[in-house]
PyMOL Python script that loads the backbone (N, CA, C, O; Angstrom):
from pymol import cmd

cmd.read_pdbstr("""\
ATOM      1  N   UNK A   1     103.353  84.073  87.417  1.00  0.00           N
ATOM      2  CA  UNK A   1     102.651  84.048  86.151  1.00  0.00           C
ATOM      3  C   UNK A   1     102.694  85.443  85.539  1.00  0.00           C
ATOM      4  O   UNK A   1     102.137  86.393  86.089  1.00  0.00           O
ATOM      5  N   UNK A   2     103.269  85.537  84.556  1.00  0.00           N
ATOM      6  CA  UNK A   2     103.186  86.786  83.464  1.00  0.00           C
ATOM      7  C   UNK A   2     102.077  87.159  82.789  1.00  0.00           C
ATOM      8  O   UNK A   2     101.936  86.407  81.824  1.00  0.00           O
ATOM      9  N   UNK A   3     101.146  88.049  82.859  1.00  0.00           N
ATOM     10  CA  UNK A   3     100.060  88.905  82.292  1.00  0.00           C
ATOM     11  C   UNK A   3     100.242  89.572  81.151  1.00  0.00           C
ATOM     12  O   UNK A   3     100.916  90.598  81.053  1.00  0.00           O
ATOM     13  N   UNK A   4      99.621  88.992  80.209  1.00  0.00           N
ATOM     14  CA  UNK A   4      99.316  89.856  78.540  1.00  0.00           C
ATOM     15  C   UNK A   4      98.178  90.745  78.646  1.00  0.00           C
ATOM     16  O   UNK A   4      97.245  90.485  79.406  1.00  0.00           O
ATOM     17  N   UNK A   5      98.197  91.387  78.198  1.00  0.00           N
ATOM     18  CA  UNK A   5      96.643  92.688  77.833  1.00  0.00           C
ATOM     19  C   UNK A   5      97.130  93.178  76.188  1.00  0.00           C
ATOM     20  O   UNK A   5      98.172  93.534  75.637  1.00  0.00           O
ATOM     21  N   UNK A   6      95.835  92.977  75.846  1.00  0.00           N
ATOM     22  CA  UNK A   6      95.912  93.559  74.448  1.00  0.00           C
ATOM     23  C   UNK A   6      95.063  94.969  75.046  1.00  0.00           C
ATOM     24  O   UNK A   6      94.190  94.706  75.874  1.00  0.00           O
ATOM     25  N   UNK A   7      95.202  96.054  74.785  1.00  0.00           N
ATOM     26  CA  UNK A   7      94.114  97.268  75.366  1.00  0.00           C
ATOM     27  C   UNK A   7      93.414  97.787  74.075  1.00  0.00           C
ATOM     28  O   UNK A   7      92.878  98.896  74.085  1.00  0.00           O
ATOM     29  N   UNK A   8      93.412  96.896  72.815  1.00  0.00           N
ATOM     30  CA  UNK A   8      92.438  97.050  72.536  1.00  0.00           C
ATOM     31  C   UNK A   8      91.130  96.872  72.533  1.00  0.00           C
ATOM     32  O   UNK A   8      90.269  97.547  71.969  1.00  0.00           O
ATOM     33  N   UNK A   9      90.980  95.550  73.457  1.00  0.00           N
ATOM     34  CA  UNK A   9      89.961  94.584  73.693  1.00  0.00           C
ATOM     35  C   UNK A   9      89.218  95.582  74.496  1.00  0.00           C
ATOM     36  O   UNK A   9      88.002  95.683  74.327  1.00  0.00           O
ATOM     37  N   UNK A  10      90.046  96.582  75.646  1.00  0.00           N
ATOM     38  CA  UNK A  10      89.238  97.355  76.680  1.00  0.00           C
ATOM     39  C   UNK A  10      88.956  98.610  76.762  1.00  0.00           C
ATOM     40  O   UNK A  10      89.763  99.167  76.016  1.00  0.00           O
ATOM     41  N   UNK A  11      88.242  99.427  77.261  1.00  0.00           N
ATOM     42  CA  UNK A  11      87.937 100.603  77.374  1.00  0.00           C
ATOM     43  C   UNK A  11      89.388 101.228  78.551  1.00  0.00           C
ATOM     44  O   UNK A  11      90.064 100.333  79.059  1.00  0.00           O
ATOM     45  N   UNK A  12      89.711 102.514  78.851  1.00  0.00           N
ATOM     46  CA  UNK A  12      90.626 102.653  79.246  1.00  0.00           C
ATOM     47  C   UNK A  12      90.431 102.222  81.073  1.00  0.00           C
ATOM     48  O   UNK A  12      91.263 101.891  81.917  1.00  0.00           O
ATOM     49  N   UNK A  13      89.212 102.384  81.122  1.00  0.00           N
ATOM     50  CA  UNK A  13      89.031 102.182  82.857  1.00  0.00           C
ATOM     51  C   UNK A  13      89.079 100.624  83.057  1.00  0.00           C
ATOM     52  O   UNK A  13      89.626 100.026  83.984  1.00  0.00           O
ATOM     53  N   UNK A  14      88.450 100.137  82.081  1.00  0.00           N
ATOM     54  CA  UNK A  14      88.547  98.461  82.317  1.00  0.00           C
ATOM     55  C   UNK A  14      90.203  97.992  82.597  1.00  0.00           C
ATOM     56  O   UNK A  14      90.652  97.283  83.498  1.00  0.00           O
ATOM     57  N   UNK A  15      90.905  98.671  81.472  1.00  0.00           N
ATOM     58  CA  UNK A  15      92.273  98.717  81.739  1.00  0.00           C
ATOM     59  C   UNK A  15      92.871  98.271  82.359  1.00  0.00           C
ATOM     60  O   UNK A  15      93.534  97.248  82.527  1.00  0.00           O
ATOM     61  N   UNK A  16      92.474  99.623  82.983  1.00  0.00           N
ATOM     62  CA  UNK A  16      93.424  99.810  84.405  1.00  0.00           C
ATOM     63  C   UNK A  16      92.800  98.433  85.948  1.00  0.00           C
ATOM     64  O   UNK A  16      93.448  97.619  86.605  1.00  0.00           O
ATOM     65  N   UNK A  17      91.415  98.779  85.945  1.00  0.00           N
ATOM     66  CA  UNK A  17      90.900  98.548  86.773  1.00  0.00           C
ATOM     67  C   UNK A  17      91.099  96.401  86.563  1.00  0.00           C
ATOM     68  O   UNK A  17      91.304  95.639  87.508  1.00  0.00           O
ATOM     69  N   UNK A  18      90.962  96.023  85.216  1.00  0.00           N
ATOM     70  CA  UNK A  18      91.830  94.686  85.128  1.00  0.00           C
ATOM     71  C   UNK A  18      93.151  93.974  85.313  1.00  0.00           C
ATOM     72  O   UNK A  18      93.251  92.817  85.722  1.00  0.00           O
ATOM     73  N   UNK A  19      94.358  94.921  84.908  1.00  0.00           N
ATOM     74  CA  UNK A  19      95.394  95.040  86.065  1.00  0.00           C
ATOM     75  C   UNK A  19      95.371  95.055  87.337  1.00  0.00           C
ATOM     76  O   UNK A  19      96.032  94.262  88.006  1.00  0.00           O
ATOM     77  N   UNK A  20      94.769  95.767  87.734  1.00  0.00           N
ATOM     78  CA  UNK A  20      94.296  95.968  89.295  1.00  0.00           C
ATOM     79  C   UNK A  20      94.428  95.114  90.048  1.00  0.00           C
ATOM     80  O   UNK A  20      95.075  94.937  91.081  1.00  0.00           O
ATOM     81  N   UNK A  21      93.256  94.167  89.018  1.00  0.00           N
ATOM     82  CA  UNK A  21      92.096  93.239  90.246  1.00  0.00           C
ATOM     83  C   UNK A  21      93.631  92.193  89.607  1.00  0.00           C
ATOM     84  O   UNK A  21      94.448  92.272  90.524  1.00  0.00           O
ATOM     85  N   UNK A  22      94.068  91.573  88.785  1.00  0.00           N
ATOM     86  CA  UNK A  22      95.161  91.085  88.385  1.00  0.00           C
ATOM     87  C   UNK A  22      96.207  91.001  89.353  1.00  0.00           C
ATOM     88  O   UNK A  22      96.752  89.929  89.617  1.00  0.00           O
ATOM     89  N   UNK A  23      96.557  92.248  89.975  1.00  0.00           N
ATOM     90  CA  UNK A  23      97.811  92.356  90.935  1.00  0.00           C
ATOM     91  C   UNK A  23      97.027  91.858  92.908  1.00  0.00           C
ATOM     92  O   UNK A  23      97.461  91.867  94.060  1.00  0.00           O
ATOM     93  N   UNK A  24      95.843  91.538  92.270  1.00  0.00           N
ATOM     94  CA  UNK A  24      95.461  91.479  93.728  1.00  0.00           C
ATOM     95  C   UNK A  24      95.396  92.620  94.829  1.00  0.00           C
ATOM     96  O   UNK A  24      94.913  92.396  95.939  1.00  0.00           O
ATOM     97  N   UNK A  25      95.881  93.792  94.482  1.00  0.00           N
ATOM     98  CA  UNK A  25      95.867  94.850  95.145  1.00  0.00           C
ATOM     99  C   UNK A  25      94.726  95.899  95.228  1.00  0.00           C
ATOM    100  O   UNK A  25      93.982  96.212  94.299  1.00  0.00           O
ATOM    101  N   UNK A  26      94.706  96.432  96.599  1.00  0.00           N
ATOM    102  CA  UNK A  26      93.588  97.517  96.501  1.00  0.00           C
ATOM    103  C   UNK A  26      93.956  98.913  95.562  1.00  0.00           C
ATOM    104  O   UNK A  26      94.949  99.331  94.967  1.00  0.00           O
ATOM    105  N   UNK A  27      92.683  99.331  95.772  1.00  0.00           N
ATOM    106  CA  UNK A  27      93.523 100.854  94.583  1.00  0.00           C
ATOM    107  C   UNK A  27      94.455 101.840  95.062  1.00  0.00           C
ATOM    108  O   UNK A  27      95.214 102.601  94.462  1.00  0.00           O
ATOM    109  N   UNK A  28      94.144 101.588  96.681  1.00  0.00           N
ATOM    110  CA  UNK A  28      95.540 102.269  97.620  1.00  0.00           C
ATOM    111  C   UNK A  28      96.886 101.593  97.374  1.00  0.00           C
ATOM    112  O   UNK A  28      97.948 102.205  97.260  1.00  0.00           O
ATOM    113  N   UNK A  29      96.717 100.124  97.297  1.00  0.00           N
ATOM    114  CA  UNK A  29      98.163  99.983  97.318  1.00  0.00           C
ATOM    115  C   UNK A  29      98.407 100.016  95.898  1.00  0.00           C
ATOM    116  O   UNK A  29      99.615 100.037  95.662  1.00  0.00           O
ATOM    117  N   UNK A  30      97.556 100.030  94.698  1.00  0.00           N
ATOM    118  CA  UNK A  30      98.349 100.021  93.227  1.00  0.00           C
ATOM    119  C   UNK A  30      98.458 101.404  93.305  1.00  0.00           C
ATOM    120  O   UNK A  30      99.592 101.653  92.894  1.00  0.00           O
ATOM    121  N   UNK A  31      97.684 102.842  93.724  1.00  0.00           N
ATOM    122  CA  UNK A  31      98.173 103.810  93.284  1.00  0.00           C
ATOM    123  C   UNK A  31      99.700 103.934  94.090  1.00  0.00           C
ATOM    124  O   UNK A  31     100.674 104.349  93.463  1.00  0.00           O
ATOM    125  N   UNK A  32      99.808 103.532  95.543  1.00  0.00           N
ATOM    126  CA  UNK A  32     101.008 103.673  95.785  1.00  0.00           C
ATOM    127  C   UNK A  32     102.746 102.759  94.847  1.00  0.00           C
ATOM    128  O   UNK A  32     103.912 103.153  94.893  1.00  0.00           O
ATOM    129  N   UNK A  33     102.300 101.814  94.297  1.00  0.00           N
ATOM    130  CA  UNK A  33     103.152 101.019  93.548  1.00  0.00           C
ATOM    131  C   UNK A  33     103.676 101.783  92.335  1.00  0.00           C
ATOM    132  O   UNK A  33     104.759 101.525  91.810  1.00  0.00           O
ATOM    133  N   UNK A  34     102.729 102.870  91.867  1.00  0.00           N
ATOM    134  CA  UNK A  34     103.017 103.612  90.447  1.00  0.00           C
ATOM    135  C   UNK A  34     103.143 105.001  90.707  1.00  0.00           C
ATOM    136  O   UNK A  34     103.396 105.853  89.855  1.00  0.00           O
ATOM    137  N   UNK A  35     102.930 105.224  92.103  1.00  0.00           N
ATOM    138  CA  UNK A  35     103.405 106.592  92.742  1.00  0.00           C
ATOM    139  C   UNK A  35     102.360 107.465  92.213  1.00  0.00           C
ATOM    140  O   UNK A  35     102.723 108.372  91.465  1.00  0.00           O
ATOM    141  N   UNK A  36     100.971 107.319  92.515  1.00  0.00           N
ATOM    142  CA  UNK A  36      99.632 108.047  92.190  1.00  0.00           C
ATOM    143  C   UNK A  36      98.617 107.684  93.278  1.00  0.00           C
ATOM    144  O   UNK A  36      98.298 106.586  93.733  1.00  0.00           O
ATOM    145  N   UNK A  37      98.257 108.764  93.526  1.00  0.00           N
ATOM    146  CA  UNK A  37      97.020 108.489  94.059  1.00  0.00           C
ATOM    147  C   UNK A  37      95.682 107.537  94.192  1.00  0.00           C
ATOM    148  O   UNK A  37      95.233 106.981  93.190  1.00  0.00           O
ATOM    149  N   UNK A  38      95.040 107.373  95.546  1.00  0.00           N
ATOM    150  CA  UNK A  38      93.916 106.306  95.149  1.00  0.00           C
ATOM    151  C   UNK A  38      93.183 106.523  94.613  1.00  0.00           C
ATOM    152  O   UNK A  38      92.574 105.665  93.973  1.00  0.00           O
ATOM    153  N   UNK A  39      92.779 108.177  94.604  1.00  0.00           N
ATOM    154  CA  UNK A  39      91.679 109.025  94.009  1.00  0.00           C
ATOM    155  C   UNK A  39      91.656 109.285  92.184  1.00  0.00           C
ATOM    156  O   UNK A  39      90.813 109.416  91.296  1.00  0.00           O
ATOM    157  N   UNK A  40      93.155 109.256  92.328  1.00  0.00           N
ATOM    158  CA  UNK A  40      93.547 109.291  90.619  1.00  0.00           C
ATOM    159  C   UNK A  40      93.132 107.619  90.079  1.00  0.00           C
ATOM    160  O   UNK A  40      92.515 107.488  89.022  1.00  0.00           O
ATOM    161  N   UNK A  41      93.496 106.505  90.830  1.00  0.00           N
ATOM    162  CA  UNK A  41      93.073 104.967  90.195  1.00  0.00           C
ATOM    163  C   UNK A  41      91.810 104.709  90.433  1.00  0.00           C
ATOM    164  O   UNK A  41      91.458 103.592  90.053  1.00  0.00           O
ATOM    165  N   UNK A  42      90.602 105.684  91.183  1.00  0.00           N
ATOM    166  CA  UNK A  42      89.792 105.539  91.036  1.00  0.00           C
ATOM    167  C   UNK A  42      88.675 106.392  89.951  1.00  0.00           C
ATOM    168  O   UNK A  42      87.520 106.132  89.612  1.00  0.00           O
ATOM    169  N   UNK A  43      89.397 107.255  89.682  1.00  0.00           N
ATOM    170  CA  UNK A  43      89.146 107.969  88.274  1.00  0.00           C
ATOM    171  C   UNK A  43      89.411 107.148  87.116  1.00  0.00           C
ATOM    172  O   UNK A  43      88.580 106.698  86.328  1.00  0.00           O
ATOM    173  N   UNK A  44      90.804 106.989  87.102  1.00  0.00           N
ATOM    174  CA  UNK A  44      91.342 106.105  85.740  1.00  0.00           C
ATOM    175  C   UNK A  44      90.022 104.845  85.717  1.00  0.00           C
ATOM    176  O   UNK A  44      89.233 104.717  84.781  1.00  0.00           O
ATOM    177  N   UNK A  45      90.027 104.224  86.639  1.00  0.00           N
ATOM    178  CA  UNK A  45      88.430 102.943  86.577  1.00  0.00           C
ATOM    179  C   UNK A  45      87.420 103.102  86.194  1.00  0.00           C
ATOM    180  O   UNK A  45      86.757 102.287  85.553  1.00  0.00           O
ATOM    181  N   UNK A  46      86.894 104.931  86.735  1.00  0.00           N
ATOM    182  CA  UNK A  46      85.637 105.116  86.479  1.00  0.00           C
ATOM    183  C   UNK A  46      85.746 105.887  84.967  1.00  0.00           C
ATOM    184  O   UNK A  46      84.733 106.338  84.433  1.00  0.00           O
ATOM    185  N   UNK A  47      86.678 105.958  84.530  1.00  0.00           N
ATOM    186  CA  UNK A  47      86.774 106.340  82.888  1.00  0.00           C
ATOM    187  C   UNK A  47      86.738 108.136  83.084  1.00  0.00           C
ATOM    188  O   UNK A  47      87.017 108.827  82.105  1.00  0.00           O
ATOM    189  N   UNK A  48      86.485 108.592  84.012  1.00  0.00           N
ATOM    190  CA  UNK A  48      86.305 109.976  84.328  1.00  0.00           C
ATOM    191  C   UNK A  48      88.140 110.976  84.166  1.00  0.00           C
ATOM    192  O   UNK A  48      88.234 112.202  84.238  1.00  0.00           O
ATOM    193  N   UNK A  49      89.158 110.153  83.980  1.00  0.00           N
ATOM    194  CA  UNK A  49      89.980 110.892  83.990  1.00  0.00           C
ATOM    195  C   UNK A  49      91.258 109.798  82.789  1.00  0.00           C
ATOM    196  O   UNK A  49      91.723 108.687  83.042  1.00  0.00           O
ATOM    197  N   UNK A  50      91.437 110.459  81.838  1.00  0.00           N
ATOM    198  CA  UNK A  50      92.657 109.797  80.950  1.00  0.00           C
ATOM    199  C   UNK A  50      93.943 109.490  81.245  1.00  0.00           C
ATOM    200  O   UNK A  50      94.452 110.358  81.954  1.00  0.00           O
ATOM    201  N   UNK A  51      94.837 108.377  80.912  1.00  0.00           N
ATOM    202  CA  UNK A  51      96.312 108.479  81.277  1.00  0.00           C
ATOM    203  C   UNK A  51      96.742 108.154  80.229  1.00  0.00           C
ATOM    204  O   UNK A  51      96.246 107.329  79.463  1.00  0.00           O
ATOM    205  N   UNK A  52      97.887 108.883  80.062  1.00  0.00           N
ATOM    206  CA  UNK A  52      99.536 108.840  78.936  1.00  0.00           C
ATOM    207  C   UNK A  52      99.544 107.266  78.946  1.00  0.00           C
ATOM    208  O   UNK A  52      98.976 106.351  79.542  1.00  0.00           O
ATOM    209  N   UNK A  53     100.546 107.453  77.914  1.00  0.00           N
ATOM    210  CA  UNK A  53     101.145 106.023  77.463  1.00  0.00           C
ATOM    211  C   UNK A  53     102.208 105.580  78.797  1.00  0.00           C
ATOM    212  O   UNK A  53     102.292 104.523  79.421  1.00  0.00           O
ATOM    213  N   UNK A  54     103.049 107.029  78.940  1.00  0.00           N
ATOM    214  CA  UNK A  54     103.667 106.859  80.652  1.00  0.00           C
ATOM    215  C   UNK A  54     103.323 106.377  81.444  1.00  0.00           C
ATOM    216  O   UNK A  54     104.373 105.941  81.916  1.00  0.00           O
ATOM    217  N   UNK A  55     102.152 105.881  82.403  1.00  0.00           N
ATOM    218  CA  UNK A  55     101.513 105.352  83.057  1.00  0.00           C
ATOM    219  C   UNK A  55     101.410 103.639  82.763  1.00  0.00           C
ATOM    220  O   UNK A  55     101.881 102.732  83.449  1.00  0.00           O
ATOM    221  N   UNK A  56     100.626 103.556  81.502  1.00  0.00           N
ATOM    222  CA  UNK A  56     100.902 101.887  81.032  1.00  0.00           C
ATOM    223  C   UNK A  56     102.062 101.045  81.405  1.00  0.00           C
ATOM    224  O   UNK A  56     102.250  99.931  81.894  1.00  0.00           O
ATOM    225  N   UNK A  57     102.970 102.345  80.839  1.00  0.00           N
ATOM    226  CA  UNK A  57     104.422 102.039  80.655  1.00  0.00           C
ATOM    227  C   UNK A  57     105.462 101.652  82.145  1.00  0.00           C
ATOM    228  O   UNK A  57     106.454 100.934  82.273  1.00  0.00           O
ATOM    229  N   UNK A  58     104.664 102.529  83.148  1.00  0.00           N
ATOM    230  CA  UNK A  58     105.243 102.388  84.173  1.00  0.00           C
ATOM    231  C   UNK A  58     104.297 101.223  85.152  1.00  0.00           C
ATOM    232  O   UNK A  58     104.949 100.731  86.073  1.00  0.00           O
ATOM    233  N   UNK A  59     103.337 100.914  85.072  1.00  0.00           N
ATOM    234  CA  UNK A  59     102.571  99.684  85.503  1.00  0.00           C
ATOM    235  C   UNK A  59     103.547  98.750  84.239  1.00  0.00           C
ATOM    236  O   UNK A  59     104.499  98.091  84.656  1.00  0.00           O
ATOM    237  N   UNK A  60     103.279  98.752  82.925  1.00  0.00           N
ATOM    238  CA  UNK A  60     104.114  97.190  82.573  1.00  0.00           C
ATOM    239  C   UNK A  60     105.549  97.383  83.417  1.00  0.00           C
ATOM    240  O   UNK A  60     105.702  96.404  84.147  1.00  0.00           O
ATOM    241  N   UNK A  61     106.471  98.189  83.521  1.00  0.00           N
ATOM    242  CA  UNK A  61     108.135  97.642  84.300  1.00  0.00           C
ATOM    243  C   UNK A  61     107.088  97.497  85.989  1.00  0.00           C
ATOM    244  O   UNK A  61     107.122  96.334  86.393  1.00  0.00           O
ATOM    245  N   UNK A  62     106.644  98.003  86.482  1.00  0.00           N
ATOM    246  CA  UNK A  62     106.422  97.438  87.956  1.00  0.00           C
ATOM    247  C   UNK A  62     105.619  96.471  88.119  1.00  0.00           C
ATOM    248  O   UNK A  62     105.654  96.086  89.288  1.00  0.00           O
ATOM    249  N   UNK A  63     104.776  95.793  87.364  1.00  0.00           N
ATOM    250  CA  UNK A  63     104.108  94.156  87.094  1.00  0.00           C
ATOM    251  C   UNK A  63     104.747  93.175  86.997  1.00  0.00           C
ATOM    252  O   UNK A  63     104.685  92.172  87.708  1.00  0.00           O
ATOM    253  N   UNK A  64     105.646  93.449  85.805  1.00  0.00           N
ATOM    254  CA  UNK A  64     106.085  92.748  84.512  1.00  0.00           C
ATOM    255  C   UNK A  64     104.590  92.195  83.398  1.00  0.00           C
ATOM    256  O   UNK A  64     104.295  91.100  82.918  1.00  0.00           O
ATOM    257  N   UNK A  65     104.085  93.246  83.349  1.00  0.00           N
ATOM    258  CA  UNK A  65     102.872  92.987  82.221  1.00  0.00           C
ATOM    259  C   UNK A  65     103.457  93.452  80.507  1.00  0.00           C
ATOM    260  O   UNK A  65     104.107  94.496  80.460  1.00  0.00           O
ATOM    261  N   UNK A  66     103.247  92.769  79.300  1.00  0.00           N
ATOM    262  CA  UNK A  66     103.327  92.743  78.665  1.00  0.00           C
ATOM    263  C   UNK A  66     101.940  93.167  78.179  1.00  0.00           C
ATOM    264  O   UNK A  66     100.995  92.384  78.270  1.00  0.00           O
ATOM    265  N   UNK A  67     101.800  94.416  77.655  1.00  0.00           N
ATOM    266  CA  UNK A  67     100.610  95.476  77.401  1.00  0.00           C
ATOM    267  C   UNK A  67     101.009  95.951  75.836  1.00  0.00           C
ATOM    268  O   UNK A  67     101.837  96.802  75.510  1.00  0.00           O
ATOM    269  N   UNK A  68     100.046  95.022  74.869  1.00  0.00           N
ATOM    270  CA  UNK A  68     100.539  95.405  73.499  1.00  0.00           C
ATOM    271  C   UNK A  68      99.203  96.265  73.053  1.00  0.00           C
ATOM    272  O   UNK A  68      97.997  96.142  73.266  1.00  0.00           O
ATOM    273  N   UNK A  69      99.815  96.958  72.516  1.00  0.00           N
ATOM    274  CA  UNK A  69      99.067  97.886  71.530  1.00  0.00           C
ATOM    275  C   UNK A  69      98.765  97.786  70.393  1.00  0.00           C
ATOM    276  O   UNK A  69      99.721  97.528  69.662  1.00  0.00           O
ATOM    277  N   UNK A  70      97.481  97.915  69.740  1.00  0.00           N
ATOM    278  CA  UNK A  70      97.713  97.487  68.502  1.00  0.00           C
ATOM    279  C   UNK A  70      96.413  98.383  67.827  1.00  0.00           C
ATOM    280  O   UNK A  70      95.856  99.060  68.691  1.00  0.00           O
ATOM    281  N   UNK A  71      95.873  98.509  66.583  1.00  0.00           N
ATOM    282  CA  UNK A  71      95.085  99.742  66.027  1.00  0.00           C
ATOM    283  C   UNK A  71      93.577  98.977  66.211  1.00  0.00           C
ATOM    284  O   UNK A  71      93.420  97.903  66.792  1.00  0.00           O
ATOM    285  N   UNK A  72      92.769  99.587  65.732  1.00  0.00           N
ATOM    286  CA  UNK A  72      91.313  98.132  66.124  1.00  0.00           C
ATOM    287  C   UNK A  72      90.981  98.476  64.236  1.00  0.00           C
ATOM    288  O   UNK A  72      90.089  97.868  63.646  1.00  0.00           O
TER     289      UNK A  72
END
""", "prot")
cmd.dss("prot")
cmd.show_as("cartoon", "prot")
cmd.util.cbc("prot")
cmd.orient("prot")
């Protein structure tokens, strides 16, 4: 099953942390899937630390999530 996210709907930690729970994975194994830390995906969740468009970008090719952007 293929996953849409509009990220405007979410705050940036919901984001991430909805992918997450999405891939079924702990935050050890998604930070290892995107080559980051658990400590960094547990920042990105708790909203305490920002990520680039790079990051999105590299979770949509290692998902296959379709993550549209759009203005609010």
């Amino acid at each position: 099953m293929q996953m849409k996210l509009n990220v405007k709907d979410y705050t940036r930690g919901e984001t991430i942390k909805i992918i997450r729970e999405w891939t079924t994975l702990t935050q050890k194994e998604f930070a290892q899937r995107i080559g980051k830390s658990k400590r960094t995906i547990e920042q990105y969740e708790a909203g305490t630390v920002n990520y680039g468009i790079d990051v999105l970008k590299k979770i949509s090719k290692e998902f296959n999530i379709d993550i549209i952007f759009e203005k609010k």
